[in-house]
TORDO-393806 format. One record per residue (C-alpha): residue number from 0; residue in one letter; x, z, y. Coordinates in steps of 0.2 Angstrom, whole numbers, padded with zeros to 4 digits. Example, Ala and Ser with C-alpha at 12.3 -4.5 7.8 and 13.67 -1.06 7.14 Angstrom:
// residues 2
<0,'A',<0062,0039,-0022>>
<1,'S',<0068,0036,-0005>>
END
This chain:
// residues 516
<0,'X',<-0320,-0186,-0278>>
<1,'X',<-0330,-0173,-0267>>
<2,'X',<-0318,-0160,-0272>>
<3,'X',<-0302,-0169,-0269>>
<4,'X',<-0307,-0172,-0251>>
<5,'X',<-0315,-0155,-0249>>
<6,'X',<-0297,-0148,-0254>>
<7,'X',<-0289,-0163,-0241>>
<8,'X',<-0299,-0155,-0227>>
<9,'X',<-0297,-0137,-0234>>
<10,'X',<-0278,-0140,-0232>>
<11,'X',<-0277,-0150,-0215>>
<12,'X',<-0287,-0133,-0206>>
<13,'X',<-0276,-0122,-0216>>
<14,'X',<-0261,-0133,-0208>>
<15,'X',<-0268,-0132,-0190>>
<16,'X',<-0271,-0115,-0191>>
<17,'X',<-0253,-0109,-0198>>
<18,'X',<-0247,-0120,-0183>>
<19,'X',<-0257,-0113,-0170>>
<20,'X',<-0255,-0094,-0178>>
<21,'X',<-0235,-0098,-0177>>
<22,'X',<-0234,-0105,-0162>>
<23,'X',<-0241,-0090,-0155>>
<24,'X',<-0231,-0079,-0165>>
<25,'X',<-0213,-0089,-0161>>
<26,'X',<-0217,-0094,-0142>>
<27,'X',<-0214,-0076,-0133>>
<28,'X',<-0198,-0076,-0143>>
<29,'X',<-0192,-0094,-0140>>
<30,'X',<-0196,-0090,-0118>>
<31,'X',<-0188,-0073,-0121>>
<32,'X',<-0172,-0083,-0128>>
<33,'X',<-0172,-0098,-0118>>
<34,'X',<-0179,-0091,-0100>>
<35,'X',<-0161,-0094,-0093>>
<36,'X',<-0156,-0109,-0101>>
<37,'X',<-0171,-0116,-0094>>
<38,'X',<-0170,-0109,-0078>>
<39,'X',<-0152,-0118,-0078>>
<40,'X',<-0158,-0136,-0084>>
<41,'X',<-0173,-0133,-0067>>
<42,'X',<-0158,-0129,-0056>>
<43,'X',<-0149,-0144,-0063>>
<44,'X',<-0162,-0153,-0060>>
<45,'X',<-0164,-0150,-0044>>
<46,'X',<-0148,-0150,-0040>>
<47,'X',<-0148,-0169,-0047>>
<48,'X',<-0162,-0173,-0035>>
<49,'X',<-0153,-0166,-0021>>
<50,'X',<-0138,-0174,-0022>>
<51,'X',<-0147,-0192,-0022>>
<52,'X',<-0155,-0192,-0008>>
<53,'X',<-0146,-0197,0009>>
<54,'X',<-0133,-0184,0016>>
<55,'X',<-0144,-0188,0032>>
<56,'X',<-0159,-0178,0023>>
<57,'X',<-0148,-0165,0015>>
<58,'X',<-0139,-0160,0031>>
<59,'X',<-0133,-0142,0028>>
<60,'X',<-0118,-0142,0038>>
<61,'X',<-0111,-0155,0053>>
<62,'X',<-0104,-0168,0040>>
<63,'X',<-0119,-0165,0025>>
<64,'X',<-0106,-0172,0013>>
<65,'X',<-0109,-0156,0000>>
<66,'X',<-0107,-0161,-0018>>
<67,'X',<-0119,-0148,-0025>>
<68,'X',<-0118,-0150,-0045>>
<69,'X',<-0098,-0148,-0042>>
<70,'X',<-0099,-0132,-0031>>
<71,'X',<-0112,-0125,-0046>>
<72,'X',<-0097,-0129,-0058>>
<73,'X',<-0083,-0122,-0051>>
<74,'X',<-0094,-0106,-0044>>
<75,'X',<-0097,-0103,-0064>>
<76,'X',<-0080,-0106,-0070>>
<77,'X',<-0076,-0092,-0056>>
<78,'X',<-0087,-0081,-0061>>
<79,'X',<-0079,-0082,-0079>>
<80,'X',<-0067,-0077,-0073>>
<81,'X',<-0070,-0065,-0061>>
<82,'X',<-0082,-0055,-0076>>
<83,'X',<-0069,-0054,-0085>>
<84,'X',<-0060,-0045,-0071>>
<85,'X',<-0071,-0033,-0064>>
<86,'X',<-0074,-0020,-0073>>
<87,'X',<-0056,-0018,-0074>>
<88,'X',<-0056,-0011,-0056>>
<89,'X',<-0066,0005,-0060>>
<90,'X',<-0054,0012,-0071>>
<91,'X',<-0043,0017,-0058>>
<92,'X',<-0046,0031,-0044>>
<93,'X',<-0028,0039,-0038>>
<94,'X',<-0012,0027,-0042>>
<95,'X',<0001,0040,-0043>>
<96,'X',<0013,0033,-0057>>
<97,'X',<0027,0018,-0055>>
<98,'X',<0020,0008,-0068>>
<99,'X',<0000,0010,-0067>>
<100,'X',<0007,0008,-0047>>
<101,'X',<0013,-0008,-0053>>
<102,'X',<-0001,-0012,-0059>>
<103,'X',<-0013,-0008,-0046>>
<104,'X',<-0001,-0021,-0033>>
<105,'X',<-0009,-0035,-0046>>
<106,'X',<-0028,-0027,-0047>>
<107,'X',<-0027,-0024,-0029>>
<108,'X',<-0021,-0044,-0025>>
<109,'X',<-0033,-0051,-0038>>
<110,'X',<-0048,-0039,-0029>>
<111,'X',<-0042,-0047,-0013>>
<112,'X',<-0039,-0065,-0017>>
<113,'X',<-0059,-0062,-0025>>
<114,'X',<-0067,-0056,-0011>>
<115,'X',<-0060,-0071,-0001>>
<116,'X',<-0068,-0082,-0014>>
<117,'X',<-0085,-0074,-0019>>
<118,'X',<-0089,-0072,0002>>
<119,'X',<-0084,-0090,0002>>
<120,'X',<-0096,-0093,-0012>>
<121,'X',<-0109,-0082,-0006>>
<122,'X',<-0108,-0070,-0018>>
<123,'X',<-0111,-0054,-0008>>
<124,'X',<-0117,-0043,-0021>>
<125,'X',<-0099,-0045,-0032>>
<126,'X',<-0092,-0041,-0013>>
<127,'X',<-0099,-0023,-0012>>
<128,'X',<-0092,-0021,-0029>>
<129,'X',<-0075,-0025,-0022>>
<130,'X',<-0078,-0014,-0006>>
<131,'X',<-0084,-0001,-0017>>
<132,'X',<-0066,0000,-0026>>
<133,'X',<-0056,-0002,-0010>>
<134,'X',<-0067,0014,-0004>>
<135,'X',<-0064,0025,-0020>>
<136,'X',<-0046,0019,-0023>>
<137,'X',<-0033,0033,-0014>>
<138,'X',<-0014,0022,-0010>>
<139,'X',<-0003,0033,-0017>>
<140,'X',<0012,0021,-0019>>
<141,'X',<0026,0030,-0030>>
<142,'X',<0043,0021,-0037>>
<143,'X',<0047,0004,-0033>>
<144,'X',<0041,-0010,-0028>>
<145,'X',<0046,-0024,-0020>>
<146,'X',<0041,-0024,0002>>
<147,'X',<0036,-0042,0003>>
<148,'X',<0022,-0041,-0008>>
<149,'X',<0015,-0023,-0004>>
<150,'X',<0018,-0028,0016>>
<151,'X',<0016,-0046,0013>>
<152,'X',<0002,-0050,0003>>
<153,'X',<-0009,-0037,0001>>
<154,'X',<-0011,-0036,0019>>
<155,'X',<-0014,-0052,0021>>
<156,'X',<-0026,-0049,0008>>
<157,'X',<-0034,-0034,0016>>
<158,'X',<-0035,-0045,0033>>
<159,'X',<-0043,-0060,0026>>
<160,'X',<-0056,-0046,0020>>
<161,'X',<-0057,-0038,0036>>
<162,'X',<-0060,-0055,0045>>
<163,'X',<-0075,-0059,0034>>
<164,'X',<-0083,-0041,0037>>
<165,'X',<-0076,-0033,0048>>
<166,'X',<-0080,-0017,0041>>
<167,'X',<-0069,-0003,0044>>
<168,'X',<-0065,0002,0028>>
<169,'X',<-0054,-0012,0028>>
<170,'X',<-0045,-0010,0045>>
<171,'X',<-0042,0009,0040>>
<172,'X',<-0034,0002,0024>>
<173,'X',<-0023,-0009,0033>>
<174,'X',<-0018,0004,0045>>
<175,'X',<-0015,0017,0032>>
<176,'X',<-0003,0005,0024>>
<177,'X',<0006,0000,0040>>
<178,'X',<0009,0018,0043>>
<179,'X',<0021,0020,0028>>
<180,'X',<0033,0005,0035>>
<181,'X',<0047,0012,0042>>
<182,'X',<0060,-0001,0047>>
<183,'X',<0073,0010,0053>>
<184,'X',<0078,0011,0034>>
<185,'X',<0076,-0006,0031>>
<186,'X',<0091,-0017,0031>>
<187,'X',<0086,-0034,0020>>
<188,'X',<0084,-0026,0004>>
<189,'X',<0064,-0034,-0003>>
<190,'X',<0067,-0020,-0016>>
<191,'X',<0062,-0001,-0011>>
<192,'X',<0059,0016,-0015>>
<193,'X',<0043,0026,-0009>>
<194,'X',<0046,0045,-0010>>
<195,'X',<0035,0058,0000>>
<196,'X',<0025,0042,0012>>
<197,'X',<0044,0036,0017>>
<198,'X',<0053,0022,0013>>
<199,'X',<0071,0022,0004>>
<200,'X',<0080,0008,0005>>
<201,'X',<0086,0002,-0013>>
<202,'X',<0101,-0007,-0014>>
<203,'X',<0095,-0020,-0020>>
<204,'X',<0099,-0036,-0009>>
<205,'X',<0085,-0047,-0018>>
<206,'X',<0078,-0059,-0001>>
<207,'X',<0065,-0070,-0005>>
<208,'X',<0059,-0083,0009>>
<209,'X',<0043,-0086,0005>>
<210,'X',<0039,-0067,0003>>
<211,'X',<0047,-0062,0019>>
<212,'X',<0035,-0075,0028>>
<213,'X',<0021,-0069,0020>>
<214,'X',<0027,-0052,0028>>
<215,'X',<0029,-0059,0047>>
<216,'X',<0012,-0068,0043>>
<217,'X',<0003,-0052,0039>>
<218,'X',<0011,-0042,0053>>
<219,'X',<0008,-0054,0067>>
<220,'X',<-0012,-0054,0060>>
<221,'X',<-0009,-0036,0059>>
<222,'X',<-0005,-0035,0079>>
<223,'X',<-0017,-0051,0083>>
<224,'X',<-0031,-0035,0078>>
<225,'X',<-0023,-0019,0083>>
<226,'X',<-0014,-0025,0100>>
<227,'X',<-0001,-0013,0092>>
<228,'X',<0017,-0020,0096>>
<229,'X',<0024,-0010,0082>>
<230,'X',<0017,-0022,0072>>
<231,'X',<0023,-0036,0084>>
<232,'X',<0043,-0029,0082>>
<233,'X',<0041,-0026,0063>>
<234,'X',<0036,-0045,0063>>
<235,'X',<0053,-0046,0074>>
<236,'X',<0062,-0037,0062>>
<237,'X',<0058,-0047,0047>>
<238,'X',<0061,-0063,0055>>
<239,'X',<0077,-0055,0062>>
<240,'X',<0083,-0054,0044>>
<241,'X',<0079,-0070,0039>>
<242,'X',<0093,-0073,0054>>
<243,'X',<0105,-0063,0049>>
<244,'X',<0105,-0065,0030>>
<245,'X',<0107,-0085,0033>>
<246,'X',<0123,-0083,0024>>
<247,'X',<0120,-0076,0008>>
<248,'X',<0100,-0083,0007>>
<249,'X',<0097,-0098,0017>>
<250,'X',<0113,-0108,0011>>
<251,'X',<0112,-0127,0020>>
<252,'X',<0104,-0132,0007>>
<253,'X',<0087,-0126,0004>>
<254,'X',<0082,-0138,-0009>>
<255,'X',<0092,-0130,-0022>>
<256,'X',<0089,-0115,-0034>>
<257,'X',<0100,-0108,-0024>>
<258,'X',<0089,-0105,-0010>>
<259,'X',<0088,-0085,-0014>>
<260,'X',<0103,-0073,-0016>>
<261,'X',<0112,-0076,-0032>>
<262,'X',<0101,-0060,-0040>>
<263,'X',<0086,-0073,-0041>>
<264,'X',<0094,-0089,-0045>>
<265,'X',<0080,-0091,-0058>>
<266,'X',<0066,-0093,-0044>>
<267,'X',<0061,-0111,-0041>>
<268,'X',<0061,-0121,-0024>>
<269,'X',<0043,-0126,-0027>>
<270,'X',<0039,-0105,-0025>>
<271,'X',<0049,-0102,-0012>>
<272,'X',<0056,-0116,-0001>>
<273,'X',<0042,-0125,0002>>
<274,'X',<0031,-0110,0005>>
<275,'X',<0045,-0104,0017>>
<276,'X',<0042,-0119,0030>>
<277,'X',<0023,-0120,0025>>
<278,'X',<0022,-0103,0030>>
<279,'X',<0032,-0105,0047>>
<280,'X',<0020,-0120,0051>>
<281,'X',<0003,-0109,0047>>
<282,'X',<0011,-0098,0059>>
<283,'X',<0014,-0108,0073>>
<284,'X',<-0005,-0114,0070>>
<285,'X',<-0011,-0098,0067>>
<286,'X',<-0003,-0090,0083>>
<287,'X',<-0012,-0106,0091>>
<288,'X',<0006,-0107,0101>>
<289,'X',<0006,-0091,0105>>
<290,'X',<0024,-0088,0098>>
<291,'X',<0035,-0102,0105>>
<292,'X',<0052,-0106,0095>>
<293,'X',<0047,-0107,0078>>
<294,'X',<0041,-0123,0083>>
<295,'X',<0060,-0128,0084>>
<296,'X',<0061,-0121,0067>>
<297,'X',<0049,-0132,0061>>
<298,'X',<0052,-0148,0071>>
<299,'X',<0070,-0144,0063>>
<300,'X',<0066,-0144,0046>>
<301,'X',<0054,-0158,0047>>
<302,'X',<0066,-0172,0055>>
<303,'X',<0081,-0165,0042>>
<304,'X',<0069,-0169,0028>>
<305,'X',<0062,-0186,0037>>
<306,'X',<0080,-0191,0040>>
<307,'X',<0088,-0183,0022>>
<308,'X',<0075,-0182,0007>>
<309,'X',<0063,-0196,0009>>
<310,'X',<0066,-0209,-0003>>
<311,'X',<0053,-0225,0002>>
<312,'X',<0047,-0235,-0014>>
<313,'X',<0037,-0250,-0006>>
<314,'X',<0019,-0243,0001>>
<315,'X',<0023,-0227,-0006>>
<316,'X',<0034,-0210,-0002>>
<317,'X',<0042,-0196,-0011>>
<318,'X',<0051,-0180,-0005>>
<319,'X',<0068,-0178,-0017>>
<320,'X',<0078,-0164,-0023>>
<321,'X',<0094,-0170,-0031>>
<322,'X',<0102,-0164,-0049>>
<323,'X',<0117,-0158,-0045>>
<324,'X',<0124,-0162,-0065>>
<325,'X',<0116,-0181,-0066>>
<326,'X',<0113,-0184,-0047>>
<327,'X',<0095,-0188,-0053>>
<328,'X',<0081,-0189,-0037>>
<329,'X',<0067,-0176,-0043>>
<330,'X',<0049,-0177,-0036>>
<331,'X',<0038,-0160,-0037>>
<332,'X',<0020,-0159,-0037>>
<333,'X',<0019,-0147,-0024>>
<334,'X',<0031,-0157,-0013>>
<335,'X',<0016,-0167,-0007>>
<336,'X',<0009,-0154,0004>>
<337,'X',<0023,-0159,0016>>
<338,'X',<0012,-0176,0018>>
<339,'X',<-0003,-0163,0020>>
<340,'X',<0008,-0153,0034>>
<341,'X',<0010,-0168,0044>>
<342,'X',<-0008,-0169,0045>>
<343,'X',<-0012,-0149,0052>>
<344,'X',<0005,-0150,0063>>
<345,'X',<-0001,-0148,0083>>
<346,'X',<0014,-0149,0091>>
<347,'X',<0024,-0164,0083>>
<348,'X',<0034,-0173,0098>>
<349,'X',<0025,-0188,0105>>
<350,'X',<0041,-0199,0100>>
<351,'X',<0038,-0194,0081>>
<352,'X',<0019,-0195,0078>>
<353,'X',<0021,-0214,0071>>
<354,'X',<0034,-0210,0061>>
<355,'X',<0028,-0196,0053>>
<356,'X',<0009,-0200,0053>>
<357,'X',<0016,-0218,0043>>
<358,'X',<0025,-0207,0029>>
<359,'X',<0010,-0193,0030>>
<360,'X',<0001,-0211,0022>>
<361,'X',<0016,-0215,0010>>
<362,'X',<0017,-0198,0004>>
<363,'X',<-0003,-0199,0000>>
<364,'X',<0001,-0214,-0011>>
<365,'X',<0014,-0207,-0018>>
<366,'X',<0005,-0192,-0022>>
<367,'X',<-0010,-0203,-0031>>
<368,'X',<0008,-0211,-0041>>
<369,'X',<0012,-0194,-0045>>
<370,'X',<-0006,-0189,-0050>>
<371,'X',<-0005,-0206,-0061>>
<372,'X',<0007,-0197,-0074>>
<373,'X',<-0009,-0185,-0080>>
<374,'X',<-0009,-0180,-0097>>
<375,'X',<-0028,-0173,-0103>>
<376,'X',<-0031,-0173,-0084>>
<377,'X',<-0017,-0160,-0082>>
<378,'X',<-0004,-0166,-0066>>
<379,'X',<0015,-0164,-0072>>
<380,'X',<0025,-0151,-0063>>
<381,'X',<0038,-0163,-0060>>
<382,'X',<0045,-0181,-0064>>
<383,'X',<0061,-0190,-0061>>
<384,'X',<0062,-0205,-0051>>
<385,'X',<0071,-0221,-0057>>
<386,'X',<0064,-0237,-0056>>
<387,'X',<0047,-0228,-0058>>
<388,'X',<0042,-0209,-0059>>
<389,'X',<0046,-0203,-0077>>
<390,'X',<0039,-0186,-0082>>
<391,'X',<0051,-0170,-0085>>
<392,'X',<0042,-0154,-0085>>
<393,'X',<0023,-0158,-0091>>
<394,'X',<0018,-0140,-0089>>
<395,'X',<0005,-0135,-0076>>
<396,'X',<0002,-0117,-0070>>
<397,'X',<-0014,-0118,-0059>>
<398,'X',<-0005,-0120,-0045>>
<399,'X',<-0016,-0122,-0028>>
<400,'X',<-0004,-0132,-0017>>
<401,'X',<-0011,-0147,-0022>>
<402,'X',<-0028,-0142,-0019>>
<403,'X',<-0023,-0139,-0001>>
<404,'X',<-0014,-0157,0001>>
<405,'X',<-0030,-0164,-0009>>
<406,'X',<-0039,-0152,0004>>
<407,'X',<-0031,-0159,0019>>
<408,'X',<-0032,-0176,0016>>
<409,'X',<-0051,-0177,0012>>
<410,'X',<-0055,-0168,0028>>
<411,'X',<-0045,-0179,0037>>
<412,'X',<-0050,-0197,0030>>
<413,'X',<-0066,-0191,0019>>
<414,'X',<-0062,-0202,0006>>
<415,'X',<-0069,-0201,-0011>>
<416,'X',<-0055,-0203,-0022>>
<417,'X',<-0045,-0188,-0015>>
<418,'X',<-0062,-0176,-0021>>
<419,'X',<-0061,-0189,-0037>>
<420,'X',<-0043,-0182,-0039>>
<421,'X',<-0047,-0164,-0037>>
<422,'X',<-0062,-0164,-0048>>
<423,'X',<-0051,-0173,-0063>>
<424,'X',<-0041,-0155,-0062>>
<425,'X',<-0054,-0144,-0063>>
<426,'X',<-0061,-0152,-0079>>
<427,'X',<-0044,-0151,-0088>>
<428,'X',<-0041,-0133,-0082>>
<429,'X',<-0060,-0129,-0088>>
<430,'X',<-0058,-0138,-0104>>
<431,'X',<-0040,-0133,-0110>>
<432,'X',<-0036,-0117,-0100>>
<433,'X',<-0048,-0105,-0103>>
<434,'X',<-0046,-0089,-0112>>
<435,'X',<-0054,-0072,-0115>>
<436,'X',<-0045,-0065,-0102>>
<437,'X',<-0048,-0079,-0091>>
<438,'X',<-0036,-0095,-0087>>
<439,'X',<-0020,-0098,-0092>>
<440,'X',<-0007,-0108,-0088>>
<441,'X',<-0002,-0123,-0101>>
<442,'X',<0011,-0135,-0106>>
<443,'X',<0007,-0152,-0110>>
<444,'X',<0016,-0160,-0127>>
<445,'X',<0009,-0177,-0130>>
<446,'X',<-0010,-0172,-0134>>
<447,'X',<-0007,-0155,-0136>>
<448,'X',<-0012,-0141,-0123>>
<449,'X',<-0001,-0125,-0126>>
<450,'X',<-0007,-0110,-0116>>
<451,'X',<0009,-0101,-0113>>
<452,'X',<0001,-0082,-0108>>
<453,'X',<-0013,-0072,-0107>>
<454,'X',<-0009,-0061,-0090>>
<455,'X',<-0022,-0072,-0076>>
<456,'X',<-0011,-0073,-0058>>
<457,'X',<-0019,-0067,-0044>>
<458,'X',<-0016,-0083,-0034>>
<459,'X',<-0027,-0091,-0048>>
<460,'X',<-0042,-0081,-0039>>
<461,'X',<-0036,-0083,-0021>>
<462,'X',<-0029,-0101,-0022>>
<463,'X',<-0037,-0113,-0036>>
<464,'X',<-0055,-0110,-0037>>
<465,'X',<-0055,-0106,-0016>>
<466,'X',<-0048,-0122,-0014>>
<467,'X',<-0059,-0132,-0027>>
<468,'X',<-0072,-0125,-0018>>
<469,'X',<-0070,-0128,-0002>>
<470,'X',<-0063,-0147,-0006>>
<471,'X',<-0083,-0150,-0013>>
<472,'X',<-0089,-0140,0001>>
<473,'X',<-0097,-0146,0019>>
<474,'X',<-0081,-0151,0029>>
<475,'X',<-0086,-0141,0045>>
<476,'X',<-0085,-0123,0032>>
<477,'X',<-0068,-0116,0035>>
<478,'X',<-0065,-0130,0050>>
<479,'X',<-0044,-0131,0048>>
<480,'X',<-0048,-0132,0069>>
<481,'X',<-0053,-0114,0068>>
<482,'X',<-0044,-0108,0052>>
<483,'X',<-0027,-0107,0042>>
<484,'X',<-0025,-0107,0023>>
<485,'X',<-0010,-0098,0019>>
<486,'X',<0004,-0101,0004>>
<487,'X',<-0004,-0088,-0003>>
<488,'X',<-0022,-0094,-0003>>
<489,'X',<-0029,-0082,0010>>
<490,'X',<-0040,-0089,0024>>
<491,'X',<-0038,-0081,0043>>
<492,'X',<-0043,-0085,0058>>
<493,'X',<-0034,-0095,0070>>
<494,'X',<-0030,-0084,0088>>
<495,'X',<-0039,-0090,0101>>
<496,'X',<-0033,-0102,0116>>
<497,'X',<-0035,-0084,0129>>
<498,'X',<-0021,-0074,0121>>
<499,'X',<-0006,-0069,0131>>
<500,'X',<0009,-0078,0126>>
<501,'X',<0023,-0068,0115>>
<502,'X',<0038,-0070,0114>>
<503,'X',<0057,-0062,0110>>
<504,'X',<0074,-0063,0111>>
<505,'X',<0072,-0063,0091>>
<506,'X',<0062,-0080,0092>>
<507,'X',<0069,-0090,0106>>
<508,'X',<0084,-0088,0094>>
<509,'X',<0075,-0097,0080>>
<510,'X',<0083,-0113,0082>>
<511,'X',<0099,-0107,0076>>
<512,'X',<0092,-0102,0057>>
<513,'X',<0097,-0122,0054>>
<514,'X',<0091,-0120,0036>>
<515,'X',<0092,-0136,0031>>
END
């Protein structure tokens, strides 16, 4: 008996001490393992106590209506993304070949459309990486490439930089591009040739609305900077062909595939159209009515798609295009920001602010209609309206312009379910449109989530997560008083009430463009 429990005690110690001997041997291993996954759960943490406390006590900005576990999640889901991206940028130094030229125009807008949304983020660090490339990256543009995006959106790219920094490097940049335009050559072809610093004009009579646009954008933002008027009369040139190309390109009827020259039937109206008239009413806001007569552009096209594309269903609204074959009225996602540009709209005639303030509210109930359609969380791109909305095309590509009507409408009623809406998005793009690359675009088939590419659209840096963010974010960050979030998900700054007036014989003659 004395020996059995002498053995009992024997094997207890020897227990105890193998315990004790691997704890200490596994516990340096297990923190070296888990140090960062337990530094996440803290934060977490944290980040629970902060949000349940009153926005009273957790003021960080004039409204305190952070959501902080959000922001943490969709900073992450960037930063995916954007390490997948990065290292990419220091395989170039001189672009000197049409292709890896090509290429570069896509590195070059991803780099911008990032450092917009890491500055945003607070990710300054990832920012110098970017400024890094910028500053060993020699433009040596060769072949051809399309005006509208080299002139377009990679300076409104590099001015969105500039505007967060002001750092030189970036206004050299811009000027250095500027310095090729020359329009003398130019006579409405978006397709041209670069050969020894000088522009050749084509042939090719692509127009694009939505890019040409961009282009007035960026060079208006370009002489709101530089006081230069070149800039100012190439803006005048661009708009100036928008004018004289209305017959082949801006046919009466914009809301048709045929809103481009016959070359680009295939472009949508969702891409171009209504970035065409979004981008004519960021720039009247963004010339803080600076520049006069677009404003009869835009009060044009708003009353012609009041009066002729509206189709009220009881408390709710929807902007229609029409199927030319079956006559059916289609509804677009992204034809919802119209309710959203009602909302940033200055200058809308005192006669019409009821009117368009009570469909700005239909079209938000339409939107939430629209929004009800969700597959796995995914929007539809479109849906056919009958008695009720019936989807047609399922498939979602990541696009932002619903993030920016979601945008606008919580910063200007602050209520939840617009945020709700938004964050119902981001989980189905974080669950089902990942890849190694990054994120992809998908189409929906019942339960199924197809991913339809691999290549990651640069608008997908600038626009999605940008907006996501700043939809989560403290409403007086990027005030929409102060600032304007272009088509193409760049943010500048609004000019400021002092600035002389502009005008030109080019503008005042805006009224006659009559696109609709």
């Amino acid at each position: 008996m004395e020996i059995k429990s002498f053995k009992f005690i024997l094997s207890i110690w020897a227990f105890i001490i193998f315990a004790t001997v691997s704890a200490l041997l596994v516990r340096p291993i297990n923190q070296a393992i888990s140090r960062f996954d337990r530094k996440d759960q803290y934060i977490e943490s944290i980040l629970d106590e902060m949000s349940e406390v009153s926005p009273e006590i957790r003021m960080n900005g004039f409204y305190g209506d952070i959501d902080y576990k959000k922001l943490r999640k969709i900073r992450k889901g960037f930063l995916y993304l954007w390490n997948n991206y990065r290292f990419k940028a220091w395989s170039h130094d001189v672009i000197n070949d049409e292709y890896e030229w090509e290429d570069y125009i896509h590195l070059a807008l991803s780099m911008l459309a990032s450092h917009g949304t890491l500055s945003l983020m607070g990710l300054k660090m990832d920012v110098y990486e970017i400024d890094k490339f910028f500053n060993k990256t020699k433009l040596q543009p060769k072949g051809s490439i399309k005006l509208s995006v080299f002139f377009g959106q990679v300076i409104e790219g590099l001015i969105s930089a500039y505007e967060n920094y002001h750092s030189g490097k970036y206004f050299n940049k811009i000027q250095e591009l500027l310095q090729l335009v020359n329009m003398s050559v130019y006579e409405g072809s978006d397709m041209i040739t670069i050969s020894k610093d000088k522009i050749i004009n084509s042939g090719n009579s692509l127009f694009n609305l939505h890019e040409f646009s961009t282009v007035i954008l960026a060079l208006l933002q370009s002489y709101h900077h530089m006081q230069s008027k070149t800039y100012y009369s190439y803006s005048l040139k661009a708009f100036e062909k928008i004018l004289s190309n209305k017959a082949e390109s801006l046919p009466k009827n914009i809301f048709n595939n045929k809103n481009l020259h016959e070359a680009s039937r295939s472009s949508s109206f969702d891409s171009n159209g209504y970035s065409f008239y979004d981008n004519l009413v960021k720039i009247n806001i963004l010339t803080n009515n600076s520049i006069k007569s677009p404003e009869n552009d835009v009060n044009e096209i708003f009353d012609a798609i009041y009066n002729e594309y509206i189709e009220i269903r009881g408390d709710s609204a929807y902007i229609v295009q029409k199927n030319g074959k079956s006559d059916e009225k289609i509804v677009t996602l992204d034809s919802f920001l119209f309710g959203g540009l009602i909302l940033l709209r200055r200058n809308i005639p005192p006669d019409s602010i009821q009117k368009f303030g009570e469909i700005s509210k239909k079209l938000s109930n339409g939107l939430f209609n629209f929004l009800n359609l969700s597959v796995n969380g995914f929007p539809p791109k479109s849906a056919v309206l009958k008695g009720k909305l019936e989807v047609i095309d399922s498939s979602y590509d990541l696009s932002h312009r619903v993030l920016e009507t979601l945008l606008i409408y919580y910063r200007s009623t602050h209520r939840k379910e617009y945020r709700d809406a938004a964050w119902k998005i981001f989980k189905a793009v974080n669950e089902s449109c990942k890849t190694i690359y990054g994120y992809s675009p998908v189409i929906i088939n019942g339960t199924n989530v197809t991913q339809v590419h691999k290549e990651v659209d640069p608008k997908i840096y600038s626009g999605f997560f940008k907006l996501m963010y700043l939809i989560f974010l403290d409403s007086s960050v990027v005030d929409l008083d102060h600032f304007v979030i272009t088509s193409d998900g760049n943010i500048l700054k609004i000019w400021s009430e002092s600035e002389p007036s502009i005008d030109s014989e080019v503008f005042e003659s805006a009224s006659r463009i009559n696109v609709l």
